[in-house]
C-alpha positions in Angstrom: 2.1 -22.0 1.3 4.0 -24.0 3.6 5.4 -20.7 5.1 2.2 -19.6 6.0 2.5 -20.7 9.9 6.0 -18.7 9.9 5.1 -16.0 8.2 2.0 -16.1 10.3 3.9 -16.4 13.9 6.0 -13.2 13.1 3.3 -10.9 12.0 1.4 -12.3 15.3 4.5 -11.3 17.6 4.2 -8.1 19.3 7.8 -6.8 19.4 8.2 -7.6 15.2 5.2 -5.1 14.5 5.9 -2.7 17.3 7.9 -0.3 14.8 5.1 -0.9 12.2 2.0 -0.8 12.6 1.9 -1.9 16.7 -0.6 -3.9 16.8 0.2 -8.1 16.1 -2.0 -9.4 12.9 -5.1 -12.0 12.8 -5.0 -15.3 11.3 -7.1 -13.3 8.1 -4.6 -10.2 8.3 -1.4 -12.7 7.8 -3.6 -14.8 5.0 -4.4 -11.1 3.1 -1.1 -10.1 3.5 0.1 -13.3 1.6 -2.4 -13.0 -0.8 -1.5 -9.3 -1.4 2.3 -10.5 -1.9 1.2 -12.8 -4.9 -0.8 -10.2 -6.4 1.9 -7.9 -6.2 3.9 -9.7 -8.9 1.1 -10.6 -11.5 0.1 -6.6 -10.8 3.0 -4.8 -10.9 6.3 -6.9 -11.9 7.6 -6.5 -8.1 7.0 -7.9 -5.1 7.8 -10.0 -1.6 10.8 -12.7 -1.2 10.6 -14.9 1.6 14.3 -14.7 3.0 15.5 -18.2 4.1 18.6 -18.9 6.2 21.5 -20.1 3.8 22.5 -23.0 6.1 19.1 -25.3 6.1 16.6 -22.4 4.0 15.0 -21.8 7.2 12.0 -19.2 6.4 13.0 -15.9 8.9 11.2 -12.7 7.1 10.5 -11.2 3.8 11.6 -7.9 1.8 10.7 -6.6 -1.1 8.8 -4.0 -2.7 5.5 -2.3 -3.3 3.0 0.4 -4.6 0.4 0.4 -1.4 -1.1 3.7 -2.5 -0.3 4.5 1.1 -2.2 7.5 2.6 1.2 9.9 3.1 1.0 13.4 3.0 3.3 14.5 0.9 2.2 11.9 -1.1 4.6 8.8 -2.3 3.6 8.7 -5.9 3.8 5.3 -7.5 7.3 4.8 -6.4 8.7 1.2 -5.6 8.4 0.9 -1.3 10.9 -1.4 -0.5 9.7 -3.2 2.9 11.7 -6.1 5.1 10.6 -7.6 8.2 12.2 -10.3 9.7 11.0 -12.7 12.9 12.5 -11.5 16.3 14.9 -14.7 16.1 16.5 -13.3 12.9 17.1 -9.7 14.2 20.6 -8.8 14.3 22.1 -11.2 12.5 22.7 -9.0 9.3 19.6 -11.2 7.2 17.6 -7.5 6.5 20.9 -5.7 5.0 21.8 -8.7 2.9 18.0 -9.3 1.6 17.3 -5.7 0.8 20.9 -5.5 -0.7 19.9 -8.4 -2.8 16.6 -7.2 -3.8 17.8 -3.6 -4.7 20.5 -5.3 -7.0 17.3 -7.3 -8.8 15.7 -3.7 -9.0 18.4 -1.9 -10.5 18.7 -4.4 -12.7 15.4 -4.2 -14.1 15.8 0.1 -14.8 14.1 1.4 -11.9 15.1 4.8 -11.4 14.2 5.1 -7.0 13.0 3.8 -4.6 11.1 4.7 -1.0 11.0 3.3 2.4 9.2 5.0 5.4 10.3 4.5 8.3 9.2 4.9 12.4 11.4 7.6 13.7 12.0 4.8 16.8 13.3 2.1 14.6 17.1 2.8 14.4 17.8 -0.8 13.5 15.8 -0.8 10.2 16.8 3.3 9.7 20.9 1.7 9.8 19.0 -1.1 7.1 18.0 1.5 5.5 21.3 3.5 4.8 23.7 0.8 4.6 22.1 0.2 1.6 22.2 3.1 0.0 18.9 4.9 1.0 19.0 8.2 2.8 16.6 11.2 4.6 14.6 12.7 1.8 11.5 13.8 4.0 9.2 13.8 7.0 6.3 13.0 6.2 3.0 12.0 8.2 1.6 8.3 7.9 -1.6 7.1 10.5 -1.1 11.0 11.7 2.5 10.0 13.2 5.6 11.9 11.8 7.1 9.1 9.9 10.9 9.2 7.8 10.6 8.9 3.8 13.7 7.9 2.8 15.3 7.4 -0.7 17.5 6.0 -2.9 18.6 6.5 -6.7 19.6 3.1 -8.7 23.4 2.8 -8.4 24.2 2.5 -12.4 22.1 6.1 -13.6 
């Protein structure tokens, strides 16, 4: 709860949701959206981290994973999406490869076969994410009637 005004200040800013959905979140969107990452867990056994700065724990994003029953033709199936997002003062600094890394290794510890991420054609940075840890180009696929990447990756021990 007391990252609610953070997590609620990136979701708000313009150039963090440019890549996802475009348009900055509401007050109510940024509270659903936390109360959909609680839910996650009791739901489904996965969910959202909060990634904190190691020096001080200083809240800058979250990753994770989800079943969002997205509307994506071809179809995702009810395969882990793994999602980050970090706040425009965090980009760059490598905190999105280390948290997904991180979160993947908490995944394939627990037997999951795959997993998903889509991804804006026009976000290289989180496409490089993406692939330095282990996911790569499985599809095109169309999301909000845009051409969106589906890319996957296969648990490391199988």
């Amino acid at each position: 709860m007391t990252d609610f005004p953070d997590l609620r200040a990136m979701w708000s800013d313009p150039d963090v949701v440019r890549h996802i959905s475009g348009v900055p979140s509401s007050e109510q969107e940024s509270w659903f959206r936390l109360l959909r990452y609680r839910g996650l867990w009791d739901l489904l056994g996965y969910g959202y981290w909060c990634v904190r700065t190691k020096a001080g724990g200083r809240y800058v994003g979250d990753v994770g994973f989800a079943d969002l029953k997205r509307e994506v033709e071809p179809p995702l199936g009810a395969v882990p999406e793994a999602g980050w997002v970090l706040a425009r003062g965090a980009h760059g600094q490598g905190f999105a490869t280390e948290a997904l890394q991180a979160a993947l290794v908490w995944m394939d510890r627990r037997g999951v076969d795959r997993t998903v991420c889509i991804i804006a054609p026009t976000n290289e940075a989180s496409r490089r994410v993406a692939e330095k840890c282990g996911y790569a180009l499985k599809d095109n696929v169309s999301f909000r009637g845009e051409k969106t990447l589906l890319l996957q990756r296969e648990r490391e021990d199988r």
